[in-house]
C-alpha positions as CSV (number, residue, x, y, z in Angstrom):
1,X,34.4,-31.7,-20.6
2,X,38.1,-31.8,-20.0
3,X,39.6,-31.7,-16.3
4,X,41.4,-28.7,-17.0
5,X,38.2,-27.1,-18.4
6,X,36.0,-28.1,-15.6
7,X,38.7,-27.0,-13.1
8,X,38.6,-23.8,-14.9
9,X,34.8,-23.3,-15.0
10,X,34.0,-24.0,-11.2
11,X,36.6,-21.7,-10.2
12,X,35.5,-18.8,-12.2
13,X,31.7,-19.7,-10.6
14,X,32.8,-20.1,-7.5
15,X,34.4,-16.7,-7.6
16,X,31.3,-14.8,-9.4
17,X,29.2,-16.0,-6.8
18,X,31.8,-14.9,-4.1
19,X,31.9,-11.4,-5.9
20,X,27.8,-11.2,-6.0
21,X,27.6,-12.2,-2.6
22,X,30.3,-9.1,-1.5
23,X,28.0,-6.7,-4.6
24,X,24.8,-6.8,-2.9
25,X,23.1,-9.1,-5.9
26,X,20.1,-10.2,-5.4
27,X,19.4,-8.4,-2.1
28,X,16.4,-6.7,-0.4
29,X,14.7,-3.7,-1.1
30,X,14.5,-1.3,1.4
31,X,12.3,1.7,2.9
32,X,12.4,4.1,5.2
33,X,8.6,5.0,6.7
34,X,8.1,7.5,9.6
35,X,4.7,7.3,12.3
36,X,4.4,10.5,13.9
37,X,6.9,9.0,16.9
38,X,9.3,6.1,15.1
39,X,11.3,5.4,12.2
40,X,11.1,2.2,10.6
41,X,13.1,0.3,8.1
42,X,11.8,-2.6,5.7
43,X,12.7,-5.1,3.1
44,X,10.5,-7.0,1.1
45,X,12.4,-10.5,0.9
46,X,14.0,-12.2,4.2
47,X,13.1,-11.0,7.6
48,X,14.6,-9.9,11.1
49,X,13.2,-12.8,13.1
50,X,9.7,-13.0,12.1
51,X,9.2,-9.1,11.5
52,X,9.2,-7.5,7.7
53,X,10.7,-4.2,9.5
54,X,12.8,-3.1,12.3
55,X,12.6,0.0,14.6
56,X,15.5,2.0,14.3
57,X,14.5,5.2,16.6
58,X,11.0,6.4,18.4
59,X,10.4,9.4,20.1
60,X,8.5,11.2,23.1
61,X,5.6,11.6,21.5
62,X,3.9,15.6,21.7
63,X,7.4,16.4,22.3
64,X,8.3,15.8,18.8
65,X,6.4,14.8,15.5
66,X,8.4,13.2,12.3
67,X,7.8,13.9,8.8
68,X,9.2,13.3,5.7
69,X,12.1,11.3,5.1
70,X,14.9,10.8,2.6
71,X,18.4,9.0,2.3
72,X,21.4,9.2,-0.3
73,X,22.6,6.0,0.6
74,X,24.5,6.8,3.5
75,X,23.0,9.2,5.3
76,X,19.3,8.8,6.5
77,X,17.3,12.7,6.8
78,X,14.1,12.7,9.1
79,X,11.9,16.0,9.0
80,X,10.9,17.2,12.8
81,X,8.0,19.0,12.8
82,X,7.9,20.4,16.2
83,X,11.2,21.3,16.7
84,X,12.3,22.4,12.7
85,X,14.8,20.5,12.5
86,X,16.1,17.2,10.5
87,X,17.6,14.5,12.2
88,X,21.0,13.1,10.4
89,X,21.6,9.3,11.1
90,X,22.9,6.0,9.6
91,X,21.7,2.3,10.0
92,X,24.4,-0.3,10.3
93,X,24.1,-4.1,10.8
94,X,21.5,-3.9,8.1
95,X,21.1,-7.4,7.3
96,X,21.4,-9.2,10.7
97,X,19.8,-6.6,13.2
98,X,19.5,-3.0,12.0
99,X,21.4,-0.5,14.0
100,X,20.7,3.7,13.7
101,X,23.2,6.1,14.9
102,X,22.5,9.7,15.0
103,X,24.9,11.9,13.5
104,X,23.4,15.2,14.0
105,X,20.2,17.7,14.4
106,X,19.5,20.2,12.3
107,X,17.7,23.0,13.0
108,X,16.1,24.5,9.8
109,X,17.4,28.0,11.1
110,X,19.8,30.2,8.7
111,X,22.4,32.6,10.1
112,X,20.2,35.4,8.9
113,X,17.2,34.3,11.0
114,X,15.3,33.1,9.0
115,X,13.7,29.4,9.7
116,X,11.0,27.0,7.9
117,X,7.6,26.6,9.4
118,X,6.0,23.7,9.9
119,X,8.4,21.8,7.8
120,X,7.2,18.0,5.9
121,X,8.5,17.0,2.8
122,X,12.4,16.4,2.3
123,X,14.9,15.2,-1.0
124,X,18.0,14.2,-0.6
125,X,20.4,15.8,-3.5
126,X,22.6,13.2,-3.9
127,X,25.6,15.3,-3.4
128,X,25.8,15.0,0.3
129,X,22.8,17.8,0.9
130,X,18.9,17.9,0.9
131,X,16.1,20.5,0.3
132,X,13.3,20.8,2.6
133,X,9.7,22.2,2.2
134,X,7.5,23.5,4.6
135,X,4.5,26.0,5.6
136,X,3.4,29.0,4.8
137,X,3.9,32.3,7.6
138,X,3.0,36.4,6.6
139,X,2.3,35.4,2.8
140,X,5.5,33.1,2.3
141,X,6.0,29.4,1.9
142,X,9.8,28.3,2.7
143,X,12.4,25.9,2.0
144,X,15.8,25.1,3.2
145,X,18.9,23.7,1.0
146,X,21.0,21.9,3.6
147,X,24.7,20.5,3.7
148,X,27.3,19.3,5.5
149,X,30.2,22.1,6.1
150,X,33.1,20.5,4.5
151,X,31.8,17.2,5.0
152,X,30.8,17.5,8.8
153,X,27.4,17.5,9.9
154,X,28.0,18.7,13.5
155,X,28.5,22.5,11.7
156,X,26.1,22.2,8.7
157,X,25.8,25.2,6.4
158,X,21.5,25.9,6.3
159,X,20.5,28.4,3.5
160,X,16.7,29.8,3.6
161,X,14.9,30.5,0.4
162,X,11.3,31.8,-0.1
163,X,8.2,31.7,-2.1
164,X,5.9,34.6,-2.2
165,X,1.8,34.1,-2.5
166,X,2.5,30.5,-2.7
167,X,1.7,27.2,-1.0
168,X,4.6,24.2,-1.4
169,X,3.8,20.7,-2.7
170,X,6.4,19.2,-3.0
171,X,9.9,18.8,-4.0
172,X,11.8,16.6,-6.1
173,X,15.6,16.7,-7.2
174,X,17.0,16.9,-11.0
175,X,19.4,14.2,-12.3
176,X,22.4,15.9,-11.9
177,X,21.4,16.8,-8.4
178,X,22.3,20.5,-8.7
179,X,18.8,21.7,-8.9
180,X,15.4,21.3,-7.1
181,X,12.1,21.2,-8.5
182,X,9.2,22.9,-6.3
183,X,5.9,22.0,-7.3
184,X,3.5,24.9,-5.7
185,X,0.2,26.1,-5.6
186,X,-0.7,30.0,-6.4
187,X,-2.9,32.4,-7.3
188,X,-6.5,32.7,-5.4
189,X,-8.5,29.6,-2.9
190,X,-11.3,29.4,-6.1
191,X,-8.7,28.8,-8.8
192,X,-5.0,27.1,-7.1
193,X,-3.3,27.0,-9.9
194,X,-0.2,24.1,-10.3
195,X,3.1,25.8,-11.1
196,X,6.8,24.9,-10.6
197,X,10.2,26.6,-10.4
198,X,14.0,25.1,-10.0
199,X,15.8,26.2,-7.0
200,X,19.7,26.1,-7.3
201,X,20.3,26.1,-3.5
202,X,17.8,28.6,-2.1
203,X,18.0,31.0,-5.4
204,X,15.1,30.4,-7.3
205,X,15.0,31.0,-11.0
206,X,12.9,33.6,-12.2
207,X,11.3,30.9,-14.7
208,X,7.8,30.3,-12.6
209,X,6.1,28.2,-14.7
210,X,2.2,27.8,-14.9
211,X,0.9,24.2,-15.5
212,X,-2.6,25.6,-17.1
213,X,-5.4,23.1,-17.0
214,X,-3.5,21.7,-13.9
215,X,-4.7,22.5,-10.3
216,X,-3.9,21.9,-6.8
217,X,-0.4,20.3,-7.1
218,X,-0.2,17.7,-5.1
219,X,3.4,15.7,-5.4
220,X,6.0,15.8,-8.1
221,X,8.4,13.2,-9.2
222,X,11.8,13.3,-11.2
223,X,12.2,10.9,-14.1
224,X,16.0,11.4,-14.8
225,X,16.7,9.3,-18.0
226,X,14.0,11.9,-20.0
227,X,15.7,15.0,-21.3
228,X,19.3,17.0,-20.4
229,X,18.3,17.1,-16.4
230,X,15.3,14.7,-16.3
231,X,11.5,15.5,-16.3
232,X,9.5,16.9,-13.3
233,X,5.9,15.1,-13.1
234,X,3.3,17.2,-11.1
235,X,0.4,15.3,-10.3
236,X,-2.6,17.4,-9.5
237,X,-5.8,17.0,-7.3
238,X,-7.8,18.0,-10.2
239,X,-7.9,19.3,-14.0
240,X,-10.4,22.4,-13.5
241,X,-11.8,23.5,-10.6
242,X,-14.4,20.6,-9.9
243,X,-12.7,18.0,-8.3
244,X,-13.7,15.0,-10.4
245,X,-10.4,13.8,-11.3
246,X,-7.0,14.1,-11.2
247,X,-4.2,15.3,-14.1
248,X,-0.3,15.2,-14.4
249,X,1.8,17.4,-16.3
250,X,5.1,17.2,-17.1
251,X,7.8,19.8,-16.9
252,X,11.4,19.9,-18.8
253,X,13.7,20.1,-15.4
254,X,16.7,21.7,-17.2
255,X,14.6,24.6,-19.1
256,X,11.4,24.9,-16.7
257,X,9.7,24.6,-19.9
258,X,6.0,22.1,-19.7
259,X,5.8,19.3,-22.1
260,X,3.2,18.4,-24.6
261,X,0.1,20.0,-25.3
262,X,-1.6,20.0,-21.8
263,X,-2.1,18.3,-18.7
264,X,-3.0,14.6,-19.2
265,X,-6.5,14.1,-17.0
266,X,-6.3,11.2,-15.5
267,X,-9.9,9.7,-16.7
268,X,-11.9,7.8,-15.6
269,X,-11.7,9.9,-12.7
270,X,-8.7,9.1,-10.6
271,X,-7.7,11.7,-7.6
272,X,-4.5,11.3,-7.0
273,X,-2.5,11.3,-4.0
274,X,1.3,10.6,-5.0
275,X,3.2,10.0,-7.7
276,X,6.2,8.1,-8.4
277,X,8.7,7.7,-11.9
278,X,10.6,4.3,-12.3
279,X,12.5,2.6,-14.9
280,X,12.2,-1.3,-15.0
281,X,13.0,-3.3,-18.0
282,X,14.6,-0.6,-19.8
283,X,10.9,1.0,-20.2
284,X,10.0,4.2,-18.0
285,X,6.7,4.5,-15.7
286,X,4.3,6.7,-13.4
287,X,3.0,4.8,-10.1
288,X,0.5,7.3,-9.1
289,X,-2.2,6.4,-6.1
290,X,-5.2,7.4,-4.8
291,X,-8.5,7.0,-5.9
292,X,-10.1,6.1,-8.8
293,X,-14.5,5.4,-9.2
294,X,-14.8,5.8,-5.7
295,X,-12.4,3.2,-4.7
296,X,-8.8,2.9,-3.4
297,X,-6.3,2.5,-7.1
298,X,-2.6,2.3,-7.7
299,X,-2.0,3.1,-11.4
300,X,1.1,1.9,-13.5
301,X,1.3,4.2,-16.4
302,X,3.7,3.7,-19.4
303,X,5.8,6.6,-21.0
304,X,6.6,7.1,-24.7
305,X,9.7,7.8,-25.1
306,X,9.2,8.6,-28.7
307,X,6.5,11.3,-28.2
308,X,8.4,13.7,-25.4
309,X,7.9,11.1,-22.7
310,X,4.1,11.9,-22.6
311,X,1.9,9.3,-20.2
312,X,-0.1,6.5,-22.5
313,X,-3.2,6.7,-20.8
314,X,-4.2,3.9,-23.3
315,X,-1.9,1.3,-21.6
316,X,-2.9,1.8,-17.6
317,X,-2.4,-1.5,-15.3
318,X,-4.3,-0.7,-12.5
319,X,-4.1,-2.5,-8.4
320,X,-7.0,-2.0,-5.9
321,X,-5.9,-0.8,-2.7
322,X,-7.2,0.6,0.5
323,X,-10.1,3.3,0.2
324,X,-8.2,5.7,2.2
325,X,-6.4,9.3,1.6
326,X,-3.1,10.5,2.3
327,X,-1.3,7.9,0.4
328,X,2.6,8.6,0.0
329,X,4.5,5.9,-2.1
330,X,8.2,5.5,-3.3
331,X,9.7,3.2,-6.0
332,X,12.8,0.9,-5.5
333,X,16.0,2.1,-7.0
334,X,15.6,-1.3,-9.3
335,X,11.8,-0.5,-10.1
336,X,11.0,-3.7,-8.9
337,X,8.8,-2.6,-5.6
338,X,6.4,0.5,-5.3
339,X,6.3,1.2,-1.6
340,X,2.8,2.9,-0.5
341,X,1.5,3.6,2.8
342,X,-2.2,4.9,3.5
343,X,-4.5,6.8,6.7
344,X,-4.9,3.1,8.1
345,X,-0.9,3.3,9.3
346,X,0.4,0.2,7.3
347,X,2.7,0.3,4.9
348,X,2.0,-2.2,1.6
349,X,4.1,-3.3,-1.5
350,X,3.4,-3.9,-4.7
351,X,6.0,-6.1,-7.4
352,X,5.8,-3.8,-10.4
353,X,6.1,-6.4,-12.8
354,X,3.1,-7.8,-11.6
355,X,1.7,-4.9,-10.1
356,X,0.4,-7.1,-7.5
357,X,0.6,-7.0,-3.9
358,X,3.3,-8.6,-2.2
359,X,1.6,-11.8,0.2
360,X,1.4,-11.0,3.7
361,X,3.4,-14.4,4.3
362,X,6.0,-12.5,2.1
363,X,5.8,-9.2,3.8
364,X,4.0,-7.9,6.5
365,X,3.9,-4.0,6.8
366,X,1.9,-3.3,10.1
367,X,4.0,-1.8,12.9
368,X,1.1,-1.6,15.3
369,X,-2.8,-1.0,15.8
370,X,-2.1,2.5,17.1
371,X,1.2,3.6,14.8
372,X,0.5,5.1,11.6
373,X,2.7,5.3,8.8
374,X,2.6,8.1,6.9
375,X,5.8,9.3,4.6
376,X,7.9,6.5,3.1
377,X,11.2,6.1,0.6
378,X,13.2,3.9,-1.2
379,X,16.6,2.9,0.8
380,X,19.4,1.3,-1.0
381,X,22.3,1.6,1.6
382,X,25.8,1.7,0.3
383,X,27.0,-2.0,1.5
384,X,30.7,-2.4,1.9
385,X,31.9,-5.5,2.9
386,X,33.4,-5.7,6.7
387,X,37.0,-5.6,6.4
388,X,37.9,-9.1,7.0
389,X,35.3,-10.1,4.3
390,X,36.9,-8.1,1.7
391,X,40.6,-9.7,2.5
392,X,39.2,-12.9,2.1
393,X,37.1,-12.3,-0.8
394,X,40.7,-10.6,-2.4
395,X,42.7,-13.8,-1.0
396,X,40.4,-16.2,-2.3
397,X,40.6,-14.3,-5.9
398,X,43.9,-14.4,-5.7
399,X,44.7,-17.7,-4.9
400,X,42.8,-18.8,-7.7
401,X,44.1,-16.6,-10.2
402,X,47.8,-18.2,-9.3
403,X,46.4,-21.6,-9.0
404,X,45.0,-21.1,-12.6
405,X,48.8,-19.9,-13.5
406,X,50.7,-22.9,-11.8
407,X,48.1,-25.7,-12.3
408,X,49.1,-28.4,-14.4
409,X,46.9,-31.6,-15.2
């Protein structure tokens, strides 16, 4: 190779690998899991020390009791139980020594009065607000659409919307981010039937749509390259009213309208207790969990994109996990890591492409004998270089840019 040429080529490498370092390229994937008292924060390559997480916040314990959590990026959303409210923070210093600062607390409390019991599950909408779900008081289960008032969070604007003879799910947020989709239970104890509706806000659409064949809704997940809006997935404790196994169904996001024929039963008799949509490889998948022939199973299910996005129930990978119940799991933004944790407190990770677990030399996801993890998401913090950083990186392109201009061999 020529001087010039070789000049030419270790510049231009030098300066890609400057530019990956300052894009976040081949960093770690993140979560957010909440214990009743803490929030934690982990990554699945690299460590702090010789820890897999860090603890960003804890809490008086009886005093308080976290739920679910969610994040856009930059702002981190913890559910309070006790008090009804959601706690607004951010975590610098991610990759040397995690730092959370509080922003604000919400209380899930609307100008009219009204407030949300017993509040759990929680979805960040992308667009700087989030929806929560919670209990059910006098025949009414009730969510809250939050969001900042012109951007601040220390006057946030909290709207209160209502479901009538129904119990909430869960919640999960359409591609666009303008609408919610609430997977809840109606009808009477000896039949539950699965249904959904799409909340704009807190006004829900008229379209309640029935899931038949699909009962006891248990988690719903948004897989946003399928349709206009993306495609809900319910995933439902059972297919009749035995409870030998599981289904999913999935539901059109921007018409309400279910897709395919019925609900897919997921034989041979797997219960499920989350579910999770991820693209990796240009190829879309469930990650549901739960259990499966009596024993602890994570399930990576392909979808066909050329038959309405329908799950191949023919082409299952399946993982043995813990025996336990109340899983909760969360896919990376890549679809590289499905996040899980489980009634034993620890939270596990499995590499999708292998669907195997990650080593516990690799990653270590026990906080403590007596914490226990329960809701978990995927975190991909917005990472912008430190000032200084960005100068150099920009002199550095520079200068080489002009050397390449003046340079003479």
């Amino acid at each position: 190779m020529k001087t010039k040429q070789l000049f030419y080529t270790c510049l231009l490498a030098a300066m890609a690998a400057a530019i990956a370092t300052h894009s976040g390229v081949c960093q770690p994937r993140y979560a957010l899991a909440t214990t009743p008292s803490e929030l934690f924060l982990f990554r699945d390559s690299g460590k702090w020390g010789s820890k897999s997480w860090a603890r960003l916040f804890s809490i008086t314990p009886g005093n308080s009791a976290l739920a679910g959590v969610a994040s856009d990026g930059r702002y981190v959303y913890v559910v309070d139980q006790t008090s009804r409210s959601v706690v607004v923070g951010t975590v610098g210093n991610i990759i040397e020594d995690p730092i959370w600062q509080e922003v604000a607390v919400v209380t899930l409390l609307s100008a009219g009065g009204n407030e949300v019991p017993s509040p759990r599950q929680i979805a960040a909408d992308g667009l700087g607000g989030f929806y929560v779900t919670g209990g059910v008081s006098e025949g009414k289960a009730y969510f809250a659409h939050v969001r900042p008032n012109g951007g601040n969070w220390s006057d946030p604007i909290v709207s209160i919307g209502e479901l009538s003879g129904a119990t909430i799910s869960d919640v999960a947020i359409t591609r666009s981010g303008q609408n919610a989709i609430i997977a809840h239970i109606k009808d009477t104890p000896s039949t539950r039937s699965s249904w959904t509706c799409k909340a704009t806000g807190v006004a829900v659409s008229d379209a309640y749509t029935l899931l038949p064949n699909s009962y006891n809704a248990r988690a719903v997940a948004m897989l946003a390259g399928a349709g206009v809006d993306g495609y809900a997935y319910v995933a439902n404790y059972n297919t009749d009213n035995t409870f030998t196994m599981g289904s999913i169904r999935a539901v059109d996001a921007a018409t309400g309208t279910p897709k395919g024929t019925g609900a897919t039963p997921l034989a041979p008799g797997m219960i499920p207790d989350d579910i999770a949509a991820f693209t990796l490889g240009g190829n879309s998948y469930l990650a549901v969990i739960g259990r499966a022939s009596g024993l602890g199973a994570a399930w990576k299910i392909a979808l066909d994109p050329s038959n309405d996005w329908i799950p191949l129930m023919d082409d299952i990978v399946s993982a043995e996990i813990p025996l336990t119940t109340g899983h909760q799991c969360a896919a990376s933004e890549d679809g590289a890591v499905l996040w899980y944790t489980s009634e034993d407190g620890t939270l596990r990770a499995l590499r999708t492409t292998t669907w195997t677990s990650l080593p516990p030399s690799e990653f270590d996801g026990t906080v403590g004998e007596s914490a226990k993890l329960i809701y978990v998401t995927s975190f991909s913090p917005l990472v912008i270089p430190e000032p200084a950083s960005a100068i150099s990186l920009l002199a550095f392109t520079g200068a080489g840019i002009g050397l390449l201009r003046r340079r003479r061999f």
